[in-house]
PyMOL Python script that loads the backbone (N, CA, C, O; Angstrom):
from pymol import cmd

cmd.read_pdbstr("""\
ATOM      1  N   UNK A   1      14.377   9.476  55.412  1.00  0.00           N
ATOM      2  CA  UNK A   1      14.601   8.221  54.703  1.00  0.00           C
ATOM      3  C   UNK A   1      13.336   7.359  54.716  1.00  0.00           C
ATOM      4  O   UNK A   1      12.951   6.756  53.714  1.00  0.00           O
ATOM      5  N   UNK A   2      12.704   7.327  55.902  1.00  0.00           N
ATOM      6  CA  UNK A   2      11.447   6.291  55.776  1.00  0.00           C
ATOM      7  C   UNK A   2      10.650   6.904  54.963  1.00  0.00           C
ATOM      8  O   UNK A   2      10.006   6.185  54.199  1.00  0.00           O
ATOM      9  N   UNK A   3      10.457   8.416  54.885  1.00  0.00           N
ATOM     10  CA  UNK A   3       9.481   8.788  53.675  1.00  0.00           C
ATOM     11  C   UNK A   3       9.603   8.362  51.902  1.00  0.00           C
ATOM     12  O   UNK A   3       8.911   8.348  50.884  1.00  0.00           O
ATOM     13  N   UNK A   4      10.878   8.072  52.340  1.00  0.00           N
ATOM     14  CA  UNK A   4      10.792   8.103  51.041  1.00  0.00           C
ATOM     15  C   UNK A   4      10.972   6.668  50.803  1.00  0.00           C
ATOM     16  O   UNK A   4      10.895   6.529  49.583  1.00  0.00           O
ATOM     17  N   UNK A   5      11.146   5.691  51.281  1.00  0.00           N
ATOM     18  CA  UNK A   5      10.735   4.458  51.460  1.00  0.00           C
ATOM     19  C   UNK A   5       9.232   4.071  51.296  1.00  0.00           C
ATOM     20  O   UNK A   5       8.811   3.019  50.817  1.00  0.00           O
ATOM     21  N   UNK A   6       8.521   5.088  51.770  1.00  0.00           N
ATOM     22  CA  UNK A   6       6.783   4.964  51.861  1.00  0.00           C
ATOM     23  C   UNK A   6       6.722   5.217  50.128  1.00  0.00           C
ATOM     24  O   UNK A   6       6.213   4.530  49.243  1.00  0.00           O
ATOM     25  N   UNK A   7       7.440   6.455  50.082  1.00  0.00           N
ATOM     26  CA  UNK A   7       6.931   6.879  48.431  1.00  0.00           C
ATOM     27  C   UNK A   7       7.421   5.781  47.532  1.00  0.00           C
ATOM     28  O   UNK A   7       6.810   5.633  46.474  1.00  0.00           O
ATOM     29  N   UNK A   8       8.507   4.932  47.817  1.00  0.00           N
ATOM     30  CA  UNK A   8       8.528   4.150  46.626  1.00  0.00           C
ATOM     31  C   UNK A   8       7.440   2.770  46.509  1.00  0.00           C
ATOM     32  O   UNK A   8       7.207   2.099  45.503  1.00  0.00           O
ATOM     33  N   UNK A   9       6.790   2.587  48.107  1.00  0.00           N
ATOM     34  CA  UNK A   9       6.077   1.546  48.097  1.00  0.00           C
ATOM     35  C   UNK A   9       4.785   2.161  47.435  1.00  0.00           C
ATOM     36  O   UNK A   9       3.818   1.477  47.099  1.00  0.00           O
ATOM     37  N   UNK A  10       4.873   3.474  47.291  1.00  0.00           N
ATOM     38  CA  UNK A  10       3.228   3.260  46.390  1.00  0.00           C
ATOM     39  C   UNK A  10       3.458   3.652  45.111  1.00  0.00           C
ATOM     40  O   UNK A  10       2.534   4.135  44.457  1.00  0.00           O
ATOM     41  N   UNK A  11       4.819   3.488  44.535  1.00  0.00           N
ATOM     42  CA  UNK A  11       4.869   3.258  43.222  1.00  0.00           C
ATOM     43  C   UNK A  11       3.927   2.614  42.112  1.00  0.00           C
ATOM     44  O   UNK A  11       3.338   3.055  41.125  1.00  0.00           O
ATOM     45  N   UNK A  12       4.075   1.137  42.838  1.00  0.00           N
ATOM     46  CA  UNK A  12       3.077   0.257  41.882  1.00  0.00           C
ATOM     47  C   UNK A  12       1.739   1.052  41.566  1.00  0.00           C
ATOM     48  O   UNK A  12       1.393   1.301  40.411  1.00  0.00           O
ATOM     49  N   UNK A  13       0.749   1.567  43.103  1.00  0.00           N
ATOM     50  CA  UNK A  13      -0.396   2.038  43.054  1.00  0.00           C
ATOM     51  C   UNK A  13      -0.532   3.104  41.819  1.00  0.00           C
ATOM     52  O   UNK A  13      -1.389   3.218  40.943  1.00  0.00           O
ATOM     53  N   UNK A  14       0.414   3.687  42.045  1.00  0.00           N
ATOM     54  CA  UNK A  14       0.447   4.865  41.388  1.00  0.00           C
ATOM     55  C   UNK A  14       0.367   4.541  39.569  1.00  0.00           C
ATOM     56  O   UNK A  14      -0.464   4.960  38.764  1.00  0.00           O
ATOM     57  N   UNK A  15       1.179   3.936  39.415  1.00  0.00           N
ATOM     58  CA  UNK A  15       1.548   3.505  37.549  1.00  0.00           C
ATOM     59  C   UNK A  15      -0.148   2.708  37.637  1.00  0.00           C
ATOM     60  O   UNK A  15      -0.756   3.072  36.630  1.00  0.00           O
ATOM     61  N   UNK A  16      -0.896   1.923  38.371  1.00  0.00           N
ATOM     62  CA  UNK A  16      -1.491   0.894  38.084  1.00  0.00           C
ATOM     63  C   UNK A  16      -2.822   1.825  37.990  1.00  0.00           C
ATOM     64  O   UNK A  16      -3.751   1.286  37.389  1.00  0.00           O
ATOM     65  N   UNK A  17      -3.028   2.934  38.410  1.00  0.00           N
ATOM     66  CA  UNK A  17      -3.822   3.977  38.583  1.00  0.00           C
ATOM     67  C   UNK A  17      -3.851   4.425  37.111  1.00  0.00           C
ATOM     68  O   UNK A  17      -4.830   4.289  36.376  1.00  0.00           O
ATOM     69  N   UNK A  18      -2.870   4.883  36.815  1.00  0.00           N
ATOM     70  CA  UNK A  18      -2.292   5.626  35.593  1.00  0.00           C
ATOM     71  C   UNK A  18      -3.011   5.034  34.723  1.00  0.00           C
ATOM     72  O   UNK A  18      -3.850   5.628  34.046  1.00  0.00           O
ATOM     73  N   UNK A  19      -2.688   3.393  34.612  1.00  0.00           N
ATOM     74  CA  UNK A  19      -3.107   2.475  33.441  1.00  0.00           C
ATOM     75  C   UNK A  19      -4.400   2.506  33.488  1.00  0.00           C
ATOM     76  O   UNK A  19      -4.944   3.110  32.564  1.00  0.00           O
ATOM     77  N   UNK A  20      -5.069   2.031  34.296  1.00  0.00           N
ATOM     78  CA  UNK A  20      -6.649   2.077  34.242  1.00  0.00           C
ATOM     79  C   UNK A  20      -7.012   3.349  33.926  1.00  0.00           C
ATOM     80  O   UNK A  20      -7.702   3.280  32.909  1.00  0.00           O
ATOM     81  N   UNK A  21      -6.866   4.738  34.371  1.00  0.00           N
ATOM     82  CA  UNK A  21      -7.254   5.578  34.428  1.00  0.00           C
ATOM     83  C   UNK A  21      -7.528   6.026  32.843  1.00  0.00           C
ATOM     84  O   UNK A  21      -8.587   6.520  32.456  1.00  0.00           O
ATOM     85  N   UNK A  22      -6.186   5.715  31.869  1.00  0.00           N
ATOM     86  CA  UNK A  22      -5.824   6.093  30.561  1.00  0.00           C
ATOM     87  C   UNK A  22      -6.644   5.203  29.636  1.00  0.00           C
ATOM     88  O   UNK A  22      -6.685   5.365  28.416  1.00  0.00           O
ATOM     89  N   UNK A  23      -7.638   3.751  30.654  1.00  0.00           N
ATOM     90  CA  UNK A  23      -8.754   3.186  29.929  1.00  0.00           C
ATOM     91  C   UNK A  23      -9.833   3.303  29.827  1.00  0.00           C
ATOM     92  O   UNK A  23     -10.574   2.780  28.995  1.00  0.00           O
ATOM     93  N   UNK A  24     -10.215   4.392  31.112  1.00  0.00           N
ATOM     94  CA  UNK A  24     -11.733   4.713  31.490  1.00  0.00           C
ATOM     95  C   UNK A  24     -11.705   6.131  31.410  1.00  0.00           C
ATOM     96  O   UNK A  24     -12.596   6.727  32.016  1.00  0.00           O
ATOM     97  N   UNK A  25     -10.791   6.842  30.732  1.00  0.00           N
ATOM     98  CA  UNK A  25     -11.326   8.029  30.353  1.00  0.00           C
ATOM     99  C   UNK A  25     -12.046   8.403  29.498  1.00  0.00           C
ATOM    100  O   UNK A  25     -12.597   9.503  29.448  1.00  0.00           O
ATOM    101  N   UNK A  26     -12.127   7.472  28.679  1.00  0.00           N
ATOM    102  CA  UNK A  26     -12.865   7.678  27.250  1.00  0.00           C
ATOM    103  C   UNK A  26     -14.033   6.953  27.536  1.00  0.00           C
ATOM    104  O   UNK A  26     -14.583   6.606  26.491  1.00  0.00           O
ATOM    105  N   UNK A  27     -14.604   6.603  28.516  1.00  0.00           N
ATOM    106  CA  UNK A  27     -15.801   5.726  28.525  1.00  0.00           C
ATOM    107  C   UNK A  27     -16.697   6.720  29.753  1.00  0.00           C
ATOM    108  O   UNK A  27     -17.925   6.709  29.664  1.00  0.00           O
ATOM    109  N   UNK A  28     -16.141   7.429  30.702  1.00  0.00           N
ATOM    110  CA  UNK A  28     -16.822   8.194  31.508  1.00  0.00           C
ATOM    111  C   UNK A  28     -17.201   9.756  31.226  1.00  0.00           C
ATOM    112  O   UNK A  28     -16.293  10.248  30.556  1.00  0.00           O
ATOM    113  N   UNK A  29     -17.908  10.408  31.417  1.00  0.00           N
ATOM    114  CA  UNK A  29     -18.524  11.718  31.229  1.00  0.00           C
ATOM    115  C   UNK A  29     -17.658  12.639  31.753  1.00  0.00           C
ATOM    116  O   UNK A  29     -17.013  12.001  32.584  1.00  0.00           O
ATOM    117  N   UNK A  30     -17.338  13.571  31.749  1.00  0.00           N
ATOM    118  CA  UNK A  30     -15.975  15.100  32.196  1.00  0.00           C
ATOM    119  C   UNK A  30     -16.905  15.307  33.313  1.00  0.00           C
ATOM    120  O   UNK A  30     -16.420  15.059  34.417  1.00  0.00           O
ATOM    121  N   UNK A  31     -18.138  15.705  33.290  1.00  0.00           N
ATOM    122  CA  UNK A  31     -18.879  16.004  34.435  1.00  0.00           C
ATOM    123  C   UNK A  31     -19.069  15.092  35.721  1.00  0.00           C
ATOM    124  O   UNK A  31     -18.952  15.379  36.912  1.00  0.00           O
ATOM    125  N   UNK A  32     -19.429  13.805  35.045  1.00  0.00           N
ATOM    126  CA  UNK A  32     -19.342  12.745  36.188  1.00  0.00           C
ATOM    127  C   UNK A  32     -17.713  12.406  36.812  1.00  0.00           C
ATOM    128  O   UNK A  32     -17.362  11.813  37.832  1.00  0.00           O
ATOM    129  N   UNK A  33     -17.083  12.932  35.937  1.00  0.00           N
ATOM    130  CA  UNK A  33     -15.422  12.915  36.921  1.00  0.00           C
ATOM    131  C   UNK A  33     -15.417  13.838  37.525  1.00  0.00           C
ATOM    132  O   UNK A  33     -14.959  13.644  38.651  1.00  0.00           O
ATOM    133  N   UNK A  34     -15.767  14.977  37.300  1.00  0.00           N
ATOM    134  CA  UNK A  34     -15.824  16.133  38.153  1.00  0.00           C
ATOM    135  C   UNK A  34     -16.787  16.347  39.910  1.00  0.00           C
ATOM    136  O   UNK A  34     -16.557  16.862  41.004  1.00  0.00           O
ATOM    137  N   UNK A  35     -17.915  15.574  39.231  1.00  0.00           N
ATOM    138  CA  UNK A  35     -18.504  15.123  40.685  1.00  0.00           C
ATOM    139  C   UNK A  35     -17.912  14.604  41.531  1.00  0.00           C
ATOM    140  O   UNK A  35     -17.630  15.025  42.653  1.00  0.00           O
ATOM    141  N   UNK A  36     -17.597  13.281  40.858  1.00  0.00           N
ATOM    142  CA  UNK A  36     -16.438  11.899  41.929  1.00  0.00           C
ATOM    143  C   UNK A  36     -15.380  12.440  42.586  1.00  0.00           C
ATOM    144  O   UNK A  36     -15.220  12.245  43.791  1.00  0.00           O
ATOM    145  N   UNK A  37     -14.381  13.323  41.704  1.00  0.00           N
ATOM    146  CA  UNK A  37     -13.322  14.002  42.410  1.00  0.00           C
ATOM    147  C   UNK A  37     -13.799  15.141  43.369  1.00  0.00           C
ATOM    148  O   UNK A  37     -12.871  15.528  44.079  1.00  0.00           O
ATOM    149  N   UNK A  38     -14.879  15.732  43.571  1.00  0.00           N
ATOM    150  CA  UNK A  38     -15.429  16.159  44.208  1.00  0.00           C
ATOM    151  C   UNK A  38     -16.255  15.970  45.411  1.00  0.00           C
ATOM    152  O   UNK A  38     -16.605  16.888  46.153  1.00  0.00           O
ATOM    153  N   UNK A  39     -16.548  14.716  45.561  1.00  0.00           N
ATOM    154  CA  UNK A  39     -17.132  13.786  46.378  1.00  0.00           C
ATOM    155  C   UNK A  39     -15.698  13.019  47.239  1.00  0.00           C
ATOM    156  O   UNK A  39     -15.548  12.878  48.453  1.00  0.00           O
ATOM    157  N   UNK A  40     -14.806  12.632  46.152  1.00  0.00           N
ATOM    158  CA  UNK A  40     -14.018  12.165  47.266  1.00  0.00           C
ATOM    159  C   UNK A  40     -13.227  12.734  47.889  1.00  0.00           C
ATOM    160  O   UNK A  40     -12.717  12.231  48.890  1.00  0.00           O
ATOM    161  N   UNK A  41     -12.966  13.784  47.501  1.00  0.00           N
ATOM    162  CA  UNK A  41     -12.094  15.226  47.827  1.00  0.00           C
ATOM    163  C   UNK A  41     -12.788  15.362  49.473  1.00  0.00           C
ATOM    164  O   UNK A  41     -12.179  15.260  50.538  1.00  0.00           O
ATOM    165  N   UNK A  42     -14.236  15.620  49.254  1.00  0.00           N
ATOM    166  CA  UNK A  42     -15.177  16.310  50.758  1.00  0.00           C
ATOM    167  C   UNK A  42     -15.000  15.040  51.150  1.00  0.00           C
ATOM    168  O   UNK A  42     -14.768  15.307  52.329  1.00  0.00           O
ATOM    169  N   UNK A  43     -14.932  13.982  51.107  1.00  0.00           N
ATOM    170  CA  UNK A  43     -15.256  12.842  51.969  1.00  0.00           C
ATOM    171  C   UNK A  43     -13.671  12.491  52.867  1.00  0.00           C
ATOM    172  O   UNK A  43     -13.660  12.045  54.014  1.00  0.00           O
ATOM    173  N   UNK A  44     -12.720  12.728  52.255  1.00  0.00           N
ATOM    174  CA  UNK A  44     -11.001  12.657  52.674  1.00  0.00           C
ATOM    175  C   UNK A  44     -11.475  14.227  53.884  1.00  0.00           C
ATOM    176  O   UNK A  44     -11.708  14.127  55.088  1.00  0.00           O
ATOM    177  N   UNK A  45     -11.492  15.444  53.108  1.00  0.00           N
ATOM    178  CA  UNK A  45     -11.262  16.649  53.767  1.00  0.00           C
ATOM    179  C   UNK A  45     -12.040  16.252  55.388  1.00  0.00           C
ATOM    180  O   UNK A  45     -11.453  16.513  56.438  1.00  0.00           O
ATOM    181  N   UNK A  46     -13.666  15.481  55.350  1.00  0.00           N
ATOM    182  CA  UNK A  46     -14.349  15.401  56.663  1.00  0.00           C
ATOM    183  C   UNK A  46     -13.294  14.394  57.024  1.00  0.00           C
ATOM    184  O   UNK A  46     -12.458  14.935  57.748  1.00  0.00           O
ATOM    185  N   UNK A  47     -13.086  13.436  56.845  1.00  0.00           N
ATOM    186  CA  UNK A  47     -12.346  12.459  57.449  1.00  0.00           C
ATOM    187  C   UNK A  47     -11.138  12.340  58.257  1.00  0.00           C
ATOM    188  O   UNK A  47     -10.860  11.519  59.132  1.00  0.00           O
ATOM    189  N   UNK A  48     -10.300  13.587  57.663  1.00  0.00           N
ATOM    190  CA  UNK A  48      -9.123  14.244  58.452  1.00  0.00           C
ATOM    191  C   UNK A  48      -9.900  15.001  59.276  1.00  0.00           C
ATOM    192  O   UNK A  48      -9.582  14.831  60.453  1.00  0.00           O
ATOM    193  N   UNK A  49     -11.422  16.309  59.005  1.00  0.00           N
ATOM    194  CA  UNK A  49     -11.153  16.700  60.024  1.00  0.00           C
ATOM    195  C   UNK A  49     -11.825  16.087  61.757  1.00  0.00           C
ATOM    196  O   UNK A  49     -11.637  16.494  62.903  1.00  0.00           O
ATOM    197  N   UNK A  50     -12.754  14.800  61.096  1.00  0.00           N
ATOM    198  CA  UNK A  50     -13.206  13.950  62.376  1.00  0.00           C
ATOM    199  C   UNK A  50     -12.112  13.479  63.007  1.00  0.00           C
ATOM    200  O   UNK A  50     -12.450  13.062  64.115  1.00  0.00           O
ATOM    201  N   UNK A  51     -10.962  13.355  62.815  1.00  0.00           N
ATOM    202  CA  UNK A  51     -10.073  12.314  63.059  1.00  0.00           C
ATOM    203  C   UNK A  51      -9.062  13.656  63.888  1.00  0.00           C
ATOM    204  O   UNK A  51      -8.547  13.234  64.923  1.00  0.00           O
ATOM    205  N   UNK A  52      -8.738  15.121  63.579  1.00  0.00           N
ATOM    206  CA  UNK A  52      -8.474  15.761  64.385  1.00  0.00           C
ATOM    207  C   UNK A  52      -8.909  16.005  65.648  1.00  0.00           C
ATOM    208  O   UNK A  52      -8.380  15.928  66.757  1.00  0.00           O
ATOM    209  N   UNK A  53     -10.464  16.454  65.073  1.00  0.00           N
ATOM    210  CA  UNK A  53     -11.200  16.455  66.241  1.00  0.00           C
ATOM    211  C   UNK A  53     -10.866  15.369  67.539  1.00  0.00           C
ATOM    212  O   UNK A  53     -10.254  15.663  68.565  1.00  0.00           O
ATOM    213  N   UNK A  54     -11.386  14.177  67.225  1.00  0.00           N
ATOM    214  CA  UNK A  54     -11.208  13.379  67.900  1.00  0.00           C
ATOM    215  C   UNK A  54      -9.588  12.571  68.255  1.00  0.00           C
ATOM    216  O   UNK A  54      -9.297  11.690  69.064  1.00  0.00           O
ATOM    217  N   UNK A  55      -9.315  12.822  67.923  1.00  0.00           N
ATOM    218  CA  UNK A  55      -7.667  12.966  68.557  1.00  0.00           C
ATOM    219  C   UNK A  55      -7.441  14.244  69.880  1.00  0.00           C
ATOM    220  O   UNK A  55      -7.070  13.883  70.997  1.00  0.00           O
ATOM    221  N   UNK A  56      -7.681  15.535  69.607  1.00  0.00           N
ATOM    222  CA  UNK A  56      -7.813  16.513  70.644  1.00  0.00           C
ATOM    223  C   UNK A  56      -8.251  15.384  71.799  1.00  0.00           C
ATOM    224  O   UNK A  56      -8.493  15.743  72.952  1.00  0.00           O
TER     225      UNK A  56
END
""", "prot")
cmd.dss("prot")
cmd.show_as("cartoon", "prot")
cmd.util.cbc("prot")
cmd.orient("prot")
C-alpha cells in the first residue's frame, strides 16, 4: 500500500515531465538526447553503486 501511495505522489512529476518534454523535443538534437540519457543513466548507475558500497 505505501508503494503505491509513493507512485501516486509522483504523478504530478511525471505528466509535468511529459508536458515539457513534448516542448523541447523539437528544439533539441536526437544525438544530444542520446548523450544526456546516457550521461544520466552512468551518473544514477555510479551513484547506486557508491551508495552500496558504502552501506556494506
Amino acid at each position: 500500500m505505501n508503494q503505491l501511495l509513493l507512485s501516486i505522489m509522483l504523478l504530478p512529476a511525471l505528466f509535468l515531465g511529459y508536458l515539457v518534454s513534448s516542448k523541447l523535443v523539437h528544439r533539441i538534437d536526437k544525438k544530444q538526447i542520446k548523450s544526456l540519457t546516457l550521461v544520466l543513466c552512468t551518473a544514477s548507475a555510479l551513484t547506486l553503486a557508491v551508495k552500496s558500497i558504502v552501506e556494506l
